[in-house]
BAFI-3210 file (N, C-alpha, C; in Angstrom, 3 decimals, decimal comma, padded with zeros to 6 digits):
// residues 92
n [1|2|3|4|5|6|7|8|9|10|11|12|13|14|15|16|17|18|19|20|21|22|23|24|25|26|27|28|29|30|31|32|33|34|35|36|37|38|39|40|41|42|43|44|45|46|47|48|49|50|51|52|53|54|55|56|57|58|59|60|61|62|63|64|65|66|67|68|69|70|71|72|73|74|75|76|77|78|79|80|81|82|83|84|85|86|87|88|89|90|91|92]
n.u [068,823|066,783|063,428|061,416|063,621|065,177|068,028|068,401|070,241|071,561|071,592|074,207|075,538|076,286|077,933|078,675|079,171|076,455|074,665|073,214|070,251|070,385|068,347|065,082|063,174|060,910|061,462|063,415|062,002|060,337|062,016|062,777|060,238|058,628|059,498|058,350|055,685|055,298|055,703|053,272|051,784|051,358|051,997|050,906|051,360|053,691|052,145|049,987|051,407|052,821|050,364|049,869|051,945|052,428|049,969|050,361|052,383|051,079|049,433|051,813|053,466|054,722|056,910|058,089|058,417|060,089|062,532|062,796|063,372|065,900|067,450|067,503|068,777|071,222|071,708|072,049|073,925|076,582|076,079|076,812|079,702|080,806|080,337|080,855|080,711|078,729|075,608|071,808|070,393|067,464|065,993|065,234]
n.v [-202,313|-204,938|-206,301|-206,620|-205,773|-203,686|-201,141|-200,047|-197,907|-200,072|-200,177|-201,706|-201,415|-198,546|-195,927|-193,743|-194,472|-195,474|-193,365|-193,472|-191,423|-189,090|-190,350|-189,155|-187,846|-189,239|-191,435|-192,790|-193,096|-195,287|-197,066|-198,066|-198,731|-200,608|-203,684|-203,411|-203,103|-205,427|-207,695|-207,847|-207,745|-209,926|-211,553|-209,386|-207,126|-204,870|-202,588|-202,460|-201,902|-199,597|-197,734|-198,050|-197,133|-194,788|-193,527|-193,521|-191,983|-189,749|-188,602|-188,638|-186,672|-183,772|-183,394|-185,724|-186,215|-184,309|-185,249|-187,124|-185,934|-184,642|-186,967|-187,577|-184,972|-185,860|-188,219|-186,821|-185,191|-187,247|-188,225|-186,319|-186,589|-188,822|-188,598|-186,199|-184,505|-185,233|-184,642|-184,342|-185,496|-185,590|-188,368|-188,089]
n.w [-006,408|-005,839|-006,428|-003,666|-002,149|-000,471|-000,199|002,688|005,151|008,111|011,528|011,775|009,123|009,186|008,360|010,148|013,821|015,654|017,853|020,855|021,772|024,838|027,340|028,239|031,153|031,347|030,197|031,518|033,884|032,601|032,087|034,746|036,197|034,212|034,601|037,315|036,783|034,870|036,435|038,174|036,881|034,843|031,745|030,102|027,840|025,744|024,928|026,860|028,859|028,872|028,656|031,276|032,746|031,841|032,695|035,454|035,236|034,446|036,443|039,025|041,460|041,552|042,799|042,741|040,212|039,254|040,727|038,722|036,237|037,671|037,440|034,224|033,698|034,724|033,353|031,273|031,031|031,777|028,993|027,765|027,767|027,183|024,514|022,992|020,848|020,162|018,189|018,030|015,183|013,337|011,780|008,078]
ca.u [068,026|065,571|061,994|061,805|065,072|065,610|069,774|068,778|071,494|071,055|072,583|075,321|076,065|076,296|079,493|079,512|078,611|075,031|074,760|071,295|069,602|070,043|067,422|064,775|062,783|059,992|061,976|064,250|060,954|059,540|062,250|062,759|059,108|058,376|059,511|057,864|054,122|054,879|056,034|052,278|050,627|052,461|051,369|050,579|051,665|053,831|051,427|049,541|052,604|053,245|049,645|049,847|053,133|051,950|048,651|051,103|053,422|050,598|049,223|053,198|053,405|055,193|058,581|058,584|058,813|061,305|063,518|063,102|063,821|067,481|068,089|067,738|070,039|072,929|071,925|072,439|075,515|077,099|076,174|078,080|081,057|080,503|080,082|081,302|080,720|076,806|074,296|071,029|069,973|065,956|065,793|064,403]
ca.v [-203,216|-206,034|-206,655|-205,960|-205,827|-202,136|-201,187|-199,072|-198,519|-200,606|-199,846|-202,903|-200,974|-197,063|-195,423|-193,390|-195,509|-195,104|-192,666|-193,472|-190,356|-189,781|-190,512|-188,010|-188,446|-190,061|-192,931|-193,358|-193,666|-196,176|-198,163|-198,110|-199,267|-201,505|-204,887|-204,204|-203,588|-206,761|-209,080|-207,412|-208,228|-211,434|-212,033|-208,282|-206,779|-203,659|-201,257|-202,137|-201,570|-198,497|-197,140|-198,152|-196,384|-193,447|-193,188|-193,435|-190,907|-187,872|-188,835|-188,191|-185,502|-182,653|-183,297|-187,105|-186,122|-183,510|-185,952|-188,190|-185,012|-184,748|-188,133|-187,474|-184,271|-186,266|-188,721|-185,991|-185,156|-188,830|-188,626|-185,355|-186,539|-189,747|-188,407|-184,604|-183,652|-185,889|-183,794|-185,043|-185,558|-186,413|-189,062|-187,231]
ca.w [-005,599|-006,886|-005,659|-002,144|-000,757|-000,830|000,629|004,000|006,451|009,202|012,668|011,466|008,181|009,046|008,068|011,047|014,426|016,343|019,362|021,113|022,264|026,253|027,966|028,839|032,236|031,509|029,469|032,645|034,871|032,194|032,323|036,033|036,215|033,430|034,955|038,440|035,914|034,099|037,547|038,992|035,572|033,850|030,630|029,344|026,041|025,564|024,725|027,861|030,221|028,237|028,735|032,958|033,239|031,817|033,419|037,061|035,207|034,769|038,398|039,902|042,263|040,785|043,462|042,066|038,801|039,189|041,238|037,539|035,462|037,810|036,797|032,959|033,600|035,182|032,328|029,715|031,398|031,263|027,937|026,561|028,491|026,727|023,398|023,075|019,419|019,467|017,651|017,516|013,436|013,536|010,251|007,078]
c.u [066,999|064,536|061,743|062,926|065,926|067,200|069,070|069,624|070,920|072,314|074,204|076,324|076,377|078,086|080,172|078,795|077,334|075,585|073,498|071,626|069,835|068,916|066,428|063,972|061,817|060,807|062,704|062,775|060,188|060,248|062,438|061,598|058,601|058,405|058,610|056,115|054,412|055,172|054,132|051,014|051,204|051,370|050,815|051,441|052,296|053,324|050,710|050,176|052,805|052,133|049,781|050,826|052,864|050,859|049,556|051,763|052,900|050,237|050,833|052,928|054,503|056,920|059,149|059,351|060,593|062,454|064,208|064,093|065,308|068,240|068,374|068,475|071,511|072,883|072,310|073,742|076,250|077,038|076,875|079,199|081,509|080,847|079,777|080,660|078,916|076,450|072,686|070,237|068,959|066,599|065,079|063,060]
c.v [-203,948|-206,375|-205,666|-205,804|-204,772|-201,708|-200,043|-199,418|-199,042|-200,001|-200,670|-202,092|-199,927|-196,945|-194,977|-194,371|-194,720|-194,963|-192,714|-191,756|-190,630|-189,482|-189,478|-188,450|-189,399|-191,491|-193,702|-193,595|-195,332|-196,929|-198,998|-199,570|-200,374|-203,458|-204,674|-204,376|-204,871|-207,805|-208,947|-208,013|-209,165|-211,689|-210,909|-207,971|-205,381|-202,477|-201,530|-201,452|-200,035|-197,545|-196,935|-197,418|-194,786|-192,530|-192,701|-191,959|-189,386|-187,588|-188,171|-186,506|-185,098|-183,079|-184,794|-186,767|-185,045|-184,094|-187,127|-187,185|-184,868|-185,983|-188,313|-186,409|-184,930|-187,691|-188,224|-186,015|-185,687|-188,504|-187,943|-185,595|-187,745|-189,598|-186,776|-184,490|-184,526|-184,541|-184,314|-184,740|-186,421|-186,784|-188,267|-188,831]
c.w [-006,450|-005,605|-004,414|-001,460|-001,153|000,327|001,808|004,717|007,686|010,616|012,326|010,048|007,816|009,077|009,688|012,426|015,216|017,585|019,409|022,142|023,655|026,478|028,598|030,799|032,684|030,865|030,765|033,748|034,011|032,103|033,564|036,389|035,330|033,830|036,601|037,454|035,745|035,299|038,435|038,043|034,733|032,592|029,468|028,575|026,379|026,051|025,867|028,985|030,055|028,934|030,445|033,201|032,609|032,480|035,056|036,577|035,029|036,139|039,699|040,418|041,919|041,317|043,603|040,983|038,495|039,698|039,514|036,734|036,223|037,726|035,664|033,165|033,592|033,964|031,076|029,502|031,403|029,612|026,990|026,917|027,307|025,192|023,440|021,848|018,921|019,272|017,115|016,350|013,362|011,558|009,371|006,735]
res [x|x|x|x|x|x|x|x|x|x|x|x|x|x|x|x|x|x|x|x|x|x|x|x|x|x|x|x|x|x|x|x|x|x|x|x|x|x|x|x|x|x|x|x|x|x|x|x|x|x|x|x|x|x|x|x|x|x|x|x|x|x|x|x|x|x|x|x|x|x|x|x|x|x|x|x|x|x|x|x|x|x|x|x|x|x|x|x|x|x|x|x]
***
């Protein structure tokens, strides 16, 4: 490599192909939620939406949340059916 333009694999150039992580419960509530925050607040940033959806998501009453958490199960479940032999390998 020369200068800056160091060879990392990119999702485009991995040998073997990219399996995204499924979804745990809070990610499936934040995406759920994410477009009604930003249609309520037009013009906010990420990290604000991020912070409002979390603030709602410690507030949830215990038999919300657990209704989210059997949505990331049957999302897990899709996903080993999906992809039998995934193992998730955190980046070094």
């Amino acid at each position: 490599p020369t200068g800056n333009n160091l060879n990392f694999p990119t999702k485009q150039t991995r040998k073997k192909p990219y399996i995204p992580r499924p979804p745990n419960s809070f990610i499936l509530y934040r995406q759920h939620h994410h477009p009604l925050i930003l249609n309520q607040h037009p013009g906010i940033n990420n990290s604000e939406i991020s912070r409002i959806i979390a603030d709602h998501w410690r507030n949830l009453p215990n038999p919300e949340k657990e209704e989210w958490k059997r949505k990331a199960d049957e999302a897990k479940q899709r996903h080993m059916k999906a992809w039998p032999d995934y193992k998730y390998q955190p980046r070094r």
